[in-house]
C-alpha positions in Angstrom: 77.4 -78.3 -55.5 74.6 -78.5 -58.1 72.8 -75.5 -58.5 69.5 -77.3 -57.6 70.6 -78.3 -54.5 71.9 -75.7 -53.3 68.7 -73.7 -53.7 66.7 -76.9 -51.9 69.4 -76.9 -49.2 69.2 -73.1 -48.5 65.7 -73.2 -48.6 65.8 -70.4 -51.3 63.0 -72.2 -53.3 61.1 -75.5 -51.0 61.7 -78.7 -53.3 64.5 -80.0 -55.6 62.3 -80.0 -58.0 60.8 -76.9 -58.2 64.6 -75.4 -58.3 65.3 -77.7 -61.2 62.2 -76.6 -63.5 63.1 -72.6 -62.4 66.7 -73.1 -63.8 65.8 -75.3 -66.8 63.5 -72.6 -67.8 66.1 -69.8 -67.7 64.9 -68.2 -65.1 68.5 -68.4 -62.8 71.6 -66.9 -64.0 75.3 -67.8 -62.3 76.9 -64.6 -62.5 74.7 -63.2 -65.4 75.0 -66.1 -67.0 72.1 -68.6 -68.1 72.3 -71.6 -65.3 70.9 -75.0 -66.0 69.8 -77.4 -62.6 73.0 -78.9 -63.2 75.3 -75.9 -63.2 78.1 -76.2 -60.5 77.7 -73.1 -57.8 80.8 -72.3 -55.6 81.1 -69.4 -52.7 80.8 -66.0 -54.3 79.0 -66.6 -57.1 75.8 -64.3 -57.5 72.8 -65.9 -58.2 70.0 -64.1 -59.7 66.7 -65.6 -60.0 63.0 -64.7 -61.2 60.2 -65.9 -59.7 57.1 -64.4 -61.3 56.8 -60.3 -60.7 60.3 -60.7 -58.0 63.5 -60.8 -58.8 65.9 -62.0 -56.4 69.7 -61.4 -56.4 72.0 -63.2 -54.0 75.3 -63.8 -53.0 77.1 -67.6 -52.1 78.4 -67.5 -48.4 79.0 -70.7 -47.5 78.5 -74.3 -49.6 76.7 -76.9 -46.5 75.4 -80.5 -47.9 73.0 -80.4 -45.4 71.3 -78.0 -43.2 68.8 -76.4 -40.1 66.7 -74.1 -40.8 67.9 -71.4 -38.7 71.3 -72.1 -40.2 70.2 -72.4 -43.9 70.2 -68.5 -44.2 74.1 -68.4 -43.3 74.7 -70.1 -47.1 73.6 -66.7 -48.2 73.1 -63.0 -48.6 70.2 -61.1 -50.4 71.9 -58.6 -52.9 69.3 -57.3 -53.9 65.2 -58.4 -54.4 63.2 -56.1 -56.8 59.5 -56.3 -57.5 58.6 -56.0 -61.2 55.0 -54.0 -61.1 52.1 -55.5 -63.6 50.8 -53.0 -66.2 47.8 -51.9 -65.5 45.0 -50.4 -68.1 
């Protein structure tokens, strides 16, 4: 499955398109690698993504074309989510 659907599809990040401009920018890796929106994912790969001051890392469970909500969280498991503080002066 593309990359940007699967983060529309888990409801990682809200619209296609969104996801597409976060991975075109660099800001996803595909286990620490730079992803584009058209990078193939596949269960167990680690995604890592930054969004702003957060930093989310997470793991593929399952690979659904479509989902609930309820059930969207079963395509994946939070590794890790990190907050990245802004300098202050």
């Amino acid at each position: 499955m593309r990359l940007d659907k699967f983060l529309k599809v888990s409801r990682i990040i809200k619209r296609r398109t969104i996801a597409k401009e976060v991975a075109d920018k660099g800001r996803i890796q595909i286990n620490g690698m730079p992803a584009k929106s058209s990078s193939d994912v596949k269960v167990g790969d680690e995604l890592t993504i930054a969004f702003g001051n957060k930093t989310l890392v997470v793991k593929i469970d399952k690979i659904v074309e479509t989902t609930k909500k309820d059930e969207s969280k079963e395509m994946f498991s939070i590794v890790s989510e990190t907050y990245r503080e802004e300098p202050t002066n």
